[in-house]
N, CA, C and O atoms as a GROMACS GRO file, in nm:
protein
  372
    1UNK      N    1   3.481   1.562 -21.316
    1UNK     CA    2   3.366   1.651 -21.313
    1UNK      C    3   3.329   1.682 -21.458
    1UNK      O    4   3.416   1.695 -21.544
    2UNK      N    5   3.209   1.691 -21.481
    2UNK     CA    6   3.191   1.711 -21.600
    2UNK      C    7   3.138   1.846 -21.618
    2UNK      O    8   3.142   1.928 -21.525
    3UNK      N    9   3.074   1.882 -21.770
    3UNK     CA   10   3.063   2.055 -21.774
    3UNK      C   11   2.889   2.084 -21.730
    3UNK      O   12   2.835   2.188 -21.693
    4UNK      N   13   2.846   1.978 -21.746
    4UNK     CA   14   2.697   2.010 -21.677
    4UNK      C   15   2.696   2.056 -21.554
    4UNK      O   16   2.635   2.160 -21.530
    5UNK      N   17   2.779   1.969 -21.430
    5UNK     CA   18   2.816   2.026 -21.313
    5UNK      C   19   2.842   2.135 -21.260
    5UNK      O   20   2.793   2.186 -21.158
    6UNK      N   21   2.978   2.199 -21.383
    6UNK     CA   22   3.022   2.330 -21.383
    6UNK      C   23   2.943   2.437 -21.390
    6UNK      O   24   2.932   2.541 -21.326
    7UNK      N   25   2.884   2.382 -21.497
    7UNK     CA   26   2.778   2.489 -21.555
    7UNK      C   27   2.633   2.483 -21.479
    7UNK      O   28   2.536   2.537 -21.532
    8UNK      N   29   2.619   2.412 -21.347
    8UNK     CA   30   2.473   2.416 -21.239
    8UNK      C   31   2.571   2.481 -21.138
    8UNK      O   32   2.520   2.581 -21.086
    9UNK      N   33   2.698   2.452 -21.094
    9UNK     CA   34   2.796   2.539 -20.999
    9UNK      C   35   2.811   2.668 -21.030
    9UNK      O   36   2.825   2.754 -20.943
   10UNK      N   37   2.809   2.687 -21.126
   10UNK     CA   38   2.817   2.852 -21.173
   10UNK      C   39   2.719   2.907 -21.171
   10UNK      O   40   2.702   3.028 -21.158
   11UNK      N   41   2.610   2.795 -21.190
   11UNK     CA   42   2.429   2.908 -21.228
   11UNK      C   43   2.423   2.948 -21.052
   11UNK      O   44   2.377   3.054 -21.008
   12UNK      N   45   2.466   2.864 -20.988
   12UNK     CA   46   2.452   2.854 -20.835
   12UNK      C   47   2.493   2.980 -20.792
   12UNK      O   48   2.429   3.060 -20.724
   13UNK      N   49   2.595   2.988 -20.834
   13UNK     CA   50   2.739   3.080 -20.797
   13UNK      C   51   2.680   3.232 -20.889
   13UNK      O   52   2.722   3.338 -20.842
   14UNK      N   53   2.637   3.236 -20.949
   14UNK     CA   54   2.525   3.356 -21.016
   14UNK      C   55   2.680   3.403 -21.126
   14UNK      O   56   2.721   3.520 -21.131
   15UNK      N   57   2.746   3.288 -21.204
   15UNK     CA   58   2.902   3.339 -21.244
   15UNK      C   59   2.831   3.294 -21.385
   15UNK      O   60   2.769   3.190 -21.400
   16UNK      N   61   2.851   3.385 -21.475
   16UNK     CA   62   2.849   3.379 -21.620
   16UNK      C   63   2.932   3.313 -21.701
   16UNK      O   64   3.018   3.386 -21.750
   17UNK      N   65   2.937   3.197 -21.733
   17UNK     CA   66   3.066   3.129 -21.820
   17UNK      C   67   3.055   3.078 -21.930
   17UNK      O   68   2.940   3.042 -21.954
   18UNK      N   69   3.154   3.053 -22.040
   18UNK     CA   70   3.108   2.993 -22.160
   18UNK      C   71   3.176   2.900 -22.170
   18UNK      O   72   3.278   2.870 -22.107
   19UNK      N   73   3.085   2.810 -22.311
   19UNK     CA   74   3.108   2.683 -22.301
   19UNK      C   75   3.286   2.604 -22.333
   19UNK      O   76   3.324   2.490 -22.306
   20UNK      N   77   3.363   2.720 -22.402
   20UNK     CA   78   3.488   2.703 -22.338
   20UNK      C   79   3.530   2.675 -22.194
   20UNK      O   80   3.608   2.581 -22.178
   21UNK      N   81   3.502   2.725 -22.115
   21UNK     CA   82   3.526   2.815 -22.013
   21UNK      C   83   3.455   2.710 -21.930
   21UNK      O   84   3.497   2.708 -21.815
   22UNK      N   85   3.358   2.619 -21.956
   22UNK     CA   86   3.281   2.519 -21.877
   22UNK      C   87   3.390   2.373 -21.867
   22UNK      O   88   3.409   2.303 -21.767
   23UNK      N   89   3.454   2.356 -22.018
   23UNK     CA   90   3.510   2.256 -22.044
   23UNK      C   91   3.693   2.286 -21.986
   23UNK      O   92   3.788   2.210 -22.007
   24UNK      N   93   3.695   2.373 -21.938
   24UNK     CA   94   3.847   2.397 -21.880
   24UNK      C   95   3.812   2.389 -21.736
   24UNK      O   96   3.887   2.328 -21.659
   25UNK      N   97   3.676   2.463 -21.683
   25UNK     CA   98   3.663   2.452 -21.519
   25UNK      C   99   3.633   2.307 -21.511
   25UNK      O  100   3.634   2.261 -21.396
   26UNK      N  101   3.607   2.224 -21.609
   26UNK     CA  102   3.555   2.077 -21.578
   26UNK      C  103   3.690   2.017 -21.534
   26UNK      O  104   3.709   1.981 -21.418
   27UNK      N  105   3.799   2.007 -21.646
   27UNK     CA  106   3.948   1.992 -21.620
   27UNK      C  107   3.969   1.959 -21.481
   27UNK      O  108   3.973   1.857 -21.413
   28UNK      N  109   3.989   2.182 -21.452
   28UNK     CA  110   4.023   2.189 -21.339
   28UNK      C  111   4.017   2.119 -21.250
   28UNK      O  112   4.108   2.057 -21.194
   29UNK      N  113   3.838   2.127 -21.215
   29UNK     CA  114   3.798   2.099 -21.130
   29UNK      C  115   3.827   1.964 -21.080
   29UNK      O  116   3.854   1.935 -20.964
   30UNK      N  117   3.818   1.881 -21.185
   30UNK     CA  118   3.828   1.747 -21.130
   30UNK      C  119   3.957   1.690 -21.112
   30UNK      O  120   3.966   1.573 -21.075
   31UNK      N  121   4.089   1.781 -21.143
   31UNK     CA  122   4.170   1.752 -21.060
   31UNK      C  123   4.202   1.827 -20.917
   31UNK      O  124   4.269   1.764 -20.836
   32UNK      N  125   4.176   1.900 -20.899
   32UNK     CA  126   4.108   1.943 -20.767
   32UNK      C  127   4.061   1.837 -20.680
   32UNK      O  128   4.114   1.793 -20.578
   33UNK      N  129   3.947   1.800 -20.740
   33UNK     CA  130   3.816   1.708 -20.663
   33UNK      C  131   3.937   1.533 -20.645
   33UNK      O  132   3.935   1.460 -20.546
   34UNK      N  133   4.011   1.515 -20.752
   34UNK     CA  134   4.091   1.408 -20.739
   34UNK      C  135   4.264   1.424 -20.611
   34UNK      O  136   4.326   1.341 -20.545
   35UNK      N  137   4.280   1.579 -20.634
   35UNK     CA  138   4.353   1.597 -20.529
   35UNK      C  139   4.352   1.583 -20.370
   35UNK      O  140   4.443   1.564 -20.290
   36UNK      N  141   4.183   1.602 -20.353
   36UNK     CA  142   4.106   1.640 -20.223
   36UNK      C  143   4.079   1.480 -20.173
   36UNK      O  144   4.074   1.445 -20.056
   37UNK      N  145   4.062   1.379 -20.309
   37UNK     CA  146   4.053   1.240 -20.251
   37UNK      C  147   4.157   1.155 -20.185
   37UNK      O  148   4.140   1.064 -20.104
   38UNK      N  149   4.301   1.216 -20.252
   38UNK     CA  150   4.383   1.139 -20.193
   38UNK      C  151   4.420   1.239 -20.056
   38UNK      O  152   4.485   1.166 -19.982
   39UNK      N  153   4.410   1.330 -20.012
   39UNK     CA  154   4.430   1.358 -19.920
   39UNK      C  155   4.321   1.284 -19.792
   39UNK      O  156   4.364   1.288 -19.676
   40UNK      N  157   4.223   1.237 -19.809
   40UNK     CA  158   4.148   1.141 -19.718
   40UNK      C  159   4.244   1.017 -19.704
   40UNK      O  160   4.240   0.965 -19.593
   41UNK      N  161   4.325   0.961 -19.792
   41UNK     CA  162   4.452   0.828 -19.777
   41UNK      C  163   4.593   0.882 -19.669
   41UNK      O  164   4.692   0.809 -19.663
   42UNK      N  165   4.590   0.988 -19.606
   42UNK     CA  166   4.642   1.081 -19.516
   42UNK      C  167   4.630   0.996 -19.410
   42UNK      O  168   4.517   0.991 -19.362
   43UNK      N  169   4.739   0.909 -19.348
   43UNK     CA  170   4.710   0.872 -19.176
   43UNK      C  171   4.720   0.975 -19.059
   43UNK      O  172   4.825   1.002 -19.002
   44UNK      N  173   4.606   1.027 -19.032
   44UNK     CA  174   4.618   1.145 -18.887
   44UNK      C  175   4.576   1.077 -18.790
   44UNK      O  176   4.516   1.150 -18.710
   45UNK      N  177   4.581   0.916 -18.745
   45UNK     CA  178   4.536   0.863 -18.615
   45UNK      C  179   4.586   0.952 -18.504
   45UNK      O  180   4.526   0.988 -18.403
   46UNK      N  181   4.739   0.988 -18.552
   46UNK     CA  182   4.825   1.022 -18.429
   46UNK      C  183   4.852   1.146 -18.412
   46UNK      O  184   4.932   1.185 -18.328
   47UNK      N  185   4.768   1.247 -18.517
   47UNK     CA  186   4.764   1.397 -18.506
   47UNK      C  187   4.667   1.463 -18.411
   47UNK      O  188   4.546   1.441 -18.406
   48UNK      N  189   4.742   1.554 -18.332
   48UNK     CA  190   4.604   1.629 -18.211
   48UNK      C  191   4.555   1.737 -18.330
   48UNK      O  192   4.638   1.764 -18.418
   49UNK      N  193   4.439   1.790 -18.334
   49UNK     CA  194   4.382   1.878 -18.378
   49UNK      C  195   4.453   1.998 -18.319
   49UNK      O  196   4.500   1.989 -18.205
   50UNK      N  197   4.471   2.182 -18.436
   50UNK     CA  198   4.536   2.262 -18.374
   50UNK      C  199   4.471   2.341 -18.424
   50UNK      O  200   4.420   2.310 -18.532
   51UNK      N  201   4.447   2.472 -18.370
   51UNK     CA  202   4.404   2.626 -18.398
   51UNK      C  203   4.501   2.666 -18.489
   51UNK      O  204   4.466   2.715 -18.596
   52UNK      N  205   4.642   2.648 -18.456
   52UNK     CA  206   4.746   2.764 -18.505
   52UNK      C  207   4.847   2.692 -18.578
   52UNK      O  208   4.824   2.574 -18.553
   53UNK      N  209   4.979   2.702 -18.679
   53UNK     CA  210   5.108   2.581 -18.687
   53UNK      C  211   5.179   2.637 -18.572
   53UNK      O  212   5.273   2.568 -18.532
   54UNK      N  213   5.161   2.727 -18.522
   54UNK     CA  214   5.266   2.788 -18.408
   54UNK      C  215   5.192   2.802 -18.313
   54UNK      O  216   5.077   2.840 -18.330
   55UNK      N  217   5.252   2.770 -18.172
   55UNK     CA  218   5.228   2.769 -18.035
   55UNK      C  219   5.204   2.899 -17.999
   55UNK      O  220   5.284   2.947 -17.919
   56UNK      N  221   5.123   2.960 -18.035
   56UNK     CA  222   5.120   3.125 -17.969
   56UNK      C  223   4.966   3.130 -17.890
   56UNK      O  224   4.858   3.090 -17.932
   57UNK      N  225   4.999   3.194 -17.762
   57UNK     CA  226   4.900   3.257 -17.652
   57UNK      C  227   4.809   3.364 -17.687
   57UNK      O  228   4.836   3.484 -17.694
   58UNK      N  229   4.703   3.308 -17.708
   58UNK     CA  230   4.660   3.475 -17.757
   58UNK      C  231   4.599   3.532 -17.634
   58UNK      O  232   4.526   3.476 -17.553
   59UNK      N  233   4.642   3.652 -17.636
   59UNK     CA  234   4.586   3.815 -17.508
   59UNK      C  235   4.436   3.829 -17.544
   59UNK      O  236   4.398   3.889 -17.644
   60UNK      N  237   4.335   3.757 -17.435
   60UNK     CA  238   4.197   3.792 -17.455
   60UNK      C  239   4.165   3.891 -17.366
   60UNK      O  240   4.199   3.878 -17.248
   61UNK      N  241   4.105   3.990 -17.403
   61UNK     CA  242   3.974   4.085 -17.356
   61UNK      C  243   3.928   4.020 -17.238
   61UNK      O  244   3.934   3.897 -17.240
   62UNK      N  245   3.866   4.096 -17.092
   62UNK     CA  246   3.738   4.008 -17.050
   62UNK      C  247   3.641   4.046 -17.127
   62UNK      O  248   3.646   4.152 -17.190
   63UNK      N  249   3.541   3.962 -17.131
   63UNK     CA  250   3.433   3.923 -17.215
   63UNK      C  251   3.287   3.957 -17.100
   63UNK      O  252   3.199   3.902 -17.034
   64UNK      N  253   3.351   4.099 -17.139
   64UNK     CA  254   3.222   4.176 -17.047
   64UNK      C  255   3.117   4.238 -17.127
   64UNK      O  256   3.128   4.278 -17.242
   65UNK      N  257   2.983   4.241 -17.030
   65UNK     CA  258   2.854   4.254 -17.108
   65UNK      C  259   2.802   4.399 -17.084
   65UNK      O  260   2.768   4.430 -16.970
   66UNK      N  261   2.795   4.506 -17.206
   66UNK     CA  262   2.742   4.662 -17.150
   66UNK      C  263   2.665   4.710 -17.278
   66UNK      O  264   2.656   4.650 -17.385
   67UNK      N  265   2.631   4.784 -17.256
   67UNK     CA  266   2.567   4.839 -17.334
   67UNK      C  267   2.665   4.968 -17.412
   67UNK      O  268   2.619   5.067 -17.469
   68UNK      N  269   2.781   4.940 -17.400
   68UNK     CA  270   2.816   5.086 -17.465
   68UNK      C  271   2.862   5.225 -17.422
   68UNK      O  272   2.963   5.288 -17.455
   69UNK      N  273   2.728   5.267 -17.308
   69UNK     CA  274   2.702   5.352 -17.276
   69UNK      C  275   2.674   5.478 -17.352
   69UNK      O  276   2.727   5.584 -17.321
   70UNK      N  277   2.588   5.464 -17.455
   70UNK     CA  278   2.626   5.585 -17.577
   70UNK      C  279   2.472   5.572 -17.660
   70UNK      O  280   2.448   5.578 -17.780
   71UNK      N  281   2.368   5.548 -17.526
   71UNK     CA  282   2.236   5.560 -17.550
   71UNK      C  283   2.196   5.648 -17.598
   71UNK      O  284   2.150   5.625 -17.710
   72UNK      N  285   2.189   5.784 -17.553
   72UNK     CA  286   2.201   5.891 -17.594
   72UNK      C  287   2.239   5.913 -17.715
   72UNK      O  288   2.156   5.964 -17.790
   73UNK      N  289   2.362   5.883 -17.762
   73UNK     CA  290   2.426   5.964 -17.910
   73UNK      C  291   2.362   5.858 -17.962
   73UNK      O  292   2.374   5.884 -18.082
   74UNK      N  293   2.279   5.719 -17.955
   74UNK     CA  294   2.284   5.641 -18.067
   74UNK      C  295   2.102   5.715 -18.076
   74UNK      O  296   2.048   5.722 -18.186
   75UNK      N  297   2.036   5.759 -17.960
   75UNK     CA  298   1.931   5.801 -18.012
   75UNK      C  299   1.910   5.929 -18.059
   75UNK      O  300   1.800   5.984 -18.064
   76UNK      N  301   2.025   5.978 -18.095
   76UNK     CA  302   2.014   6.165 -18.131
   76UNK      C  303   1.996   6.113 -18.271
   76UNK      O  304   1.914   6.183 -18.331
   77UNK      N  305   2.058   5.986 -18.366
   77UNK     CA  306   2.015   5.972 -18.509
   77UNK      C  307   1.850   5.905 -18.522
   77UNK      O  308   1.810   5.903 -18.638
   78UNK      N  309   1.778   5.864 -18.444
   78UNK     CA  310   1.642   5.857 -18.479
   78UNK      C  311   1.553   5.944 -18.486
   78UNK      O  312   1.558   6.056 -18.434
   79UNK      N  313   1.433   5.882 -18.573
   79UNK     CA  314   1.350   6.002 -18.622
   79UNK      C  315   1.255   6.051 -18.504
   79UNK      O  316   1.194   6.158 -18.498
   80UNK      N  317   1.256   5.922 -18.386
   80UNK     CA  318   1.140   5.965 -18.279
   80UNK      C  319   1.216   5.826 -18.206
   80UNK      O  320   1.255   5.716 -18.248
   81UNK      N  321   1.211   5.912 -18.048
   81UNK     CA  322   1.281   5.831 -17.957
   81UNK      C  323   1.185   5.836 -17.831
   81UNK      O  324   1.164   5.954 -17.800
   82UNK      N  325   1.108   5.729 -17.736
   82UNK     CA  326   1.064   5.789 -17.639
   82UNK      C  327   1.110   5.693 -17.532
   82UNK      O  328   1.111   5.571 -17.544
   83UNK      N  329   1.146   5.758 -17.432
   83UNK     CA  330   1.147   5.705 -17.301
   83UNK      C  331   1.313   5.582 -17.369
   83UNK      O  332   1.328   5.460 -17.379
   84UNK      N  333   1.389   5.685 -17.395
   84UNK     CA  334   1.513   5.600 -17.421
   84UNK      C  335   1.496   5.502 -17.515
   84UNK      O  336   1.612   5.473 -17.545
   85UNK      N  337   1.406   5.419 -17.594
   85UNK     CA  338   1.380   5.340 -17.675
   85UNK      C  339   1.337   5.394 -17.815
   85UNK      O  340   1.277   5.501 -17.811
   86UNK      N  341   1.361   5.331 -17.958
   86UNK     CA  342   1.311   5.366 -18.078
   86UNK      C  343   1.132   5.362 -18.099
   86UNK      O  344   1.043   5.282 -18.070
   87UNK      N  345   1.136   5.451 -18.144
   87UNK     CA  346   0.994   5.458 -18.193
   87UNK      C  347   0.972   5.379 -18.346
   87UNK      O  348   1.026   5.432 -18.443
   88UNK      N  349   0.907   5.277 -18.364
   88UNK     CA  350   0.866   5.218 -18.504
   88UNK      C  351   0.715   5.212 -18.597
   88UNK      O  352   0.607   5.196 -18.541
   89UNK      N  353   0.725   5.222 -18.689
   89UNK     CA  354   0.520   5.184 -18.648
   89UNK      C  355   0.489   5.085 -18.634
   89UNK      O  356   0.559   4.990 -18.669
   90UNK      N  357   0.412   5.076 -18.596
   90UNK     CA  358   0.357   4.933 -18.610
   90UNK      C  359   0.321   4.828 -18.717
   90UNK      O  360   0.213   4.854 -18.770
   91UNK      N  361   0.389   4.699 -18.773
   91UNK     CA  362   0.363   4.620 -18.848
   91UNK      C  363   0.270   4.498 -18.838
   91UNK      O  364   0.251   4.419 -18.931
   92UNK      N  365   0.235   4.492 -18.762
   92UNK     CA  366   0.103   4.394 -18.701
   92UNK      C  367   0.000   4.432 -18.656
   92UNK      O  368  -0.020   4.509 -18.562
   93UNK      N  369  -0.068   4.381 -18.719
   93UNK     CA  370  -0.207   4.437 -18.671
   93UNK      C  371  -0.296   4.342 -18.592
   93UNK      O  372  -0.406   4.380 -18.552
   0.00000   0.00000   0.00000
């Protein structure tokens, strides 16, 4: 990687760096970026894909649909509430 890279990754990244500081993340980076290649030379024909390294069950919730029930307290913080719904002005005309 070179420091031009670094230094459009960082403008990206909104990260302030100097031109020291460009020529050490270049380093870095590209052994990084050279680490990440040989891991593609990795044979996983015979690997299943996994969520977890450990076999654990996870305890789900039912995955029920409500409203809360807390219509009321959520409309006691608006400035104007009618008929159970927020009041907004209007942005379209």
């Amino acid at each position: 990687m070179d420091k031009a890279t670094v230094k459009k990754v960082a403008t990206l990244a909104r990260l302030a760096i100097t031109e020291a500081e460009q020529e050490k993340f270049a380093t870095q980076l590209g052994g990084i970026l050279k680490w990440v290649e040989m891991m593609g030379e990795v044979n996983t024909d015979n690997v299943e894909p996994l969520a977890n390294v450990v076999n654990i069950d996870l305890k789900l919730r039912p995955d029920i649909v409500n409203d809360g029930d807390i219509r009321d307290a959520v409309l006691a913080n608006a400035p104007e509430a009618l008929e159970g719904f927020f009041v907004v002005p209007k942005v379209v005309e």
